[in-house]
N, C-alpha and C positions, 0 to 999 in steps of 0.2 A: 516580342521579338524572338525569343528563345523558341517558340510553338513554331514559326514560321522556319526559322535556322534548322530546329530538327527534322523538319519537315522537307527540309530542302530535295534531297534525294527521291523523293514521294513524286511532290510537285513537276521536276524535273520530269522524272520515268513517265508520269501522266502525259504531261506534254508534249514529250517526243513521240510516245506513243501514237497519239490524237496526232499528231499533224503528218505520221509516217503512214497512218491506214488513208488520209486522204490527200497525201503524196508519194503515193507508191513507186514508182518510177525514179524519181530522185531520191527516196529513201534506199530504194534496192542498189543506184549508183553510189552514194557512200557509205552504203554497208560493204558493199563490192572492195570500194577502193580501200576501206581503212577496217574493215574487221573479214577479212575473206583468208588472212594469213592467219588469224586465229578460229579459225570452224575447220573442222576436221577433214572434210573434200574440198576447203577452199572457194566454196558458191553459197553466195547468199542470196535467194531466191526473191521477187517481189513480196511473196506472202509473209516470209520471215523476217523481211528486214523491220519491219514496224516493233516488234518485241524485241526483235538483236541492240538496233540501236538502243531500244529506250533501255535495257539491262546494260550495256556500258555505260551511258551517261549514268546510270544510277550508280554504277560504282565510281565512276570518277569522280563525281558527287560526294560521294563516301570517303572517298581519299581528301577531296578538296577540304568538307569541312575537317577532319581532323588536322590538313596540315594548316587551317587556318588556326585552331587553338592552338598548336605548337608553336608559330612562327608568332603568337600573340602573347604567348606564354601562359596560357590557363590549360586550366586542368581539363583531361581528358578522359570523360565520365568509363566505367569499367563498362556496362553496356552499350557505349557509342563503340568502343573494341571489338565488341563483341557482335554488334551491328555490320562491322568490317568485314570479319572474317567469313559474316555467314552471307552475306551478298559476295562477296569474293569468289566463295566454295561455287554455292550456290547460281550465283550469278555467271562465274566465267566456266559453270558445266553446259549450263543454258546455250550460251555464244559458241562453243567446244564442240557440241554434240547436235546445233541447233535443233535446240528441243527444248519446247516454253516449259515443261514440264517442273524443270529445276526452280526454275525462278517463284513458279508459282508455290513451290514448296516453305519457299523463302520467309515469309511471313508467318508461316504456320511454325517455321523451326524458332525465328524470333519472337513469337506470342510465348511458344512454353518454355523457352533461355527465361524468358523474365518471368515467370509461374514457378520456376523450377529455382528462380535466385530467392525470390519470395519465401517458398516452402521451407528450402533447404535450410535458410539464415535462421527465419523463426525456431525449425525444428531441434538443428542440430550447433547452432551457433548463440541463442537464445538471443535473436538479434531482430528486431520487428524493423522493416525498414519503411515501410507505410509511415511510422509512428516517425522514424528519425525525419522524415520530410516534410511530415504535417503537424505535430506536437507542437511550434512555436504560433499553431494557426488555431487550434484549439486542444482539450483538456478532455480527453475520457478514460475511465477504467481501463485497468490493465485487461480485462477479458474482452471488454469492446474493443479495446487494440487489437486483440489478436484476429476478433471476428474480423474486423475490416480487411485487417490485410487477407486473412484466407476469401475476405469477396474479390480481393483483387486476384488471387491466383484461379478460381473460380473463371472469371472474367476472361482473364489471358489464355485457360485452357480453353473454354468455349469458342473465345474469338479461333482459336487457332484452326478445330474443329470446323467452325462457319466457312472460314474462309478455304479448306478442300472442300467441302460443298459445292459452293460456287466453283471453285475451282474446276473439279470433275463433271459437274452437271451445267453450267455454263458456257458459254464463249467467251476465248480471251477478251477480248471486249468489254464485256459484261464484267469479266474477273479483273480488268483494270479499273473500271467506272464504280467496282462494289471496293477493289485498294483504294481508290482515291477518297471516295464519299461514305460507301459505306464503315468501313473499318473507322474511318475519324468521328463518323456520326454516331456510331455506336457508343464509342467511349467518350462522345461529350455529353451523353445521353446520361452514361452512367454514374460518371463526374457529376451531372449535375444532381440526379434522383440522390445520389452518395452524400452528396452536399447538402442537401434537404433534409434527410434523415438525419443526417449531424450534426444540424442548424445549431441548437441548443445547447451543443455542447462547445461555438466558437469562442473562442475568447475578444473581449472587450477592448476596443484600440486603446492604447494608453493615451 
């Protein structure tokens, strides 16, 4: 349930996306009537309304679930903040200047946020944080700890990398269908090889 909850804003963005490139007309009408005060000449074109909208819905998205952990009273993770601000930046430069360009930066700036929280904690905080979320899941050496977590910053910078790739060498299209699928398939790919390799070191259900 949590996978699906963090995912919200993704799912969403795809969505609108997909149903705005083959509803153009009525996409470009309520990009028109409700984001044309926030794009800088005021005209949101058929072409661009497919990525306008689906980048507000993604942030309202983003505002929604965090006011939903406040109004519920749970805690509100440092990187779902931090998820905020950079679809915020990122997102309302996109609608501001329409220019998918920002948006697609988006993911790249949020792969190395979390590479860079990784690094930074191990390096200079001596704080593994791989290990604080998976240590009650199994039991390995303190060097094997450190290795895993730096596969995850590994990870998170390559993803980041991948996805201007696409980015620049593809069609928005292509660069939402590689956000939706690609990007999650990657890392359940990795999860899972990560998991495999680990096997032997899980711990026994009590």
């Amino acid at each position: 349930m949590k996978f699906l909850f963090d995912l919200f804003p993704v799912i969403l963005f795809f969505g609108v996306f997909k149903w705005g490139e083959g509803n153009a007309e009525t996409a470009q009408a309520i990009g028109q009537q409700y984001l044309s005060a926030l794009v800088s000449d005021g005209t949101v074109t058929a072409a661009q309304a497919p990525i306008l909208l689906a980048t507000a819905i993604a942030i309202l998205a983003t505002f929604a679930q965090i006011g939903y952990l406040l109004v519920r009273g749970r805690k509100v993770d440092n990187m779902l903040w931090i998820s905020l601000a950079i679809i915020a930046v990122f997102g309302g430069a996109t609608i501001y200047f329409h220019n998918e360009t920002f948006i697609k930066w988006k993911p790249t700036v949020l792969y190395w946020c979390f590479a860079a929280v990784l690094l930074f904690s191990q390096m200079f905080f001596n704080r593994n944080l791989v290990r604080a979320m998976l240590e009650k899941q199994m039991s390995l050496p303190e060097g094997l700890w450190r290795r895993v977590n730096l596969s995850w910053v590994a990870f998170f910078i390559t993803m980041g990398l991948l996805n201007l790739f696409v980015a620049y060498s593809f069609s928005t299209a292509a660069w939402v269908n590689f956000k939706m699928f690609g990007g999650m398939g990657l890392m359940f790919l990795f999860i899972v090889v990560q998991s495999l390799v680990l096997s032997k070191h899980m711990k026994e259900p009590q």
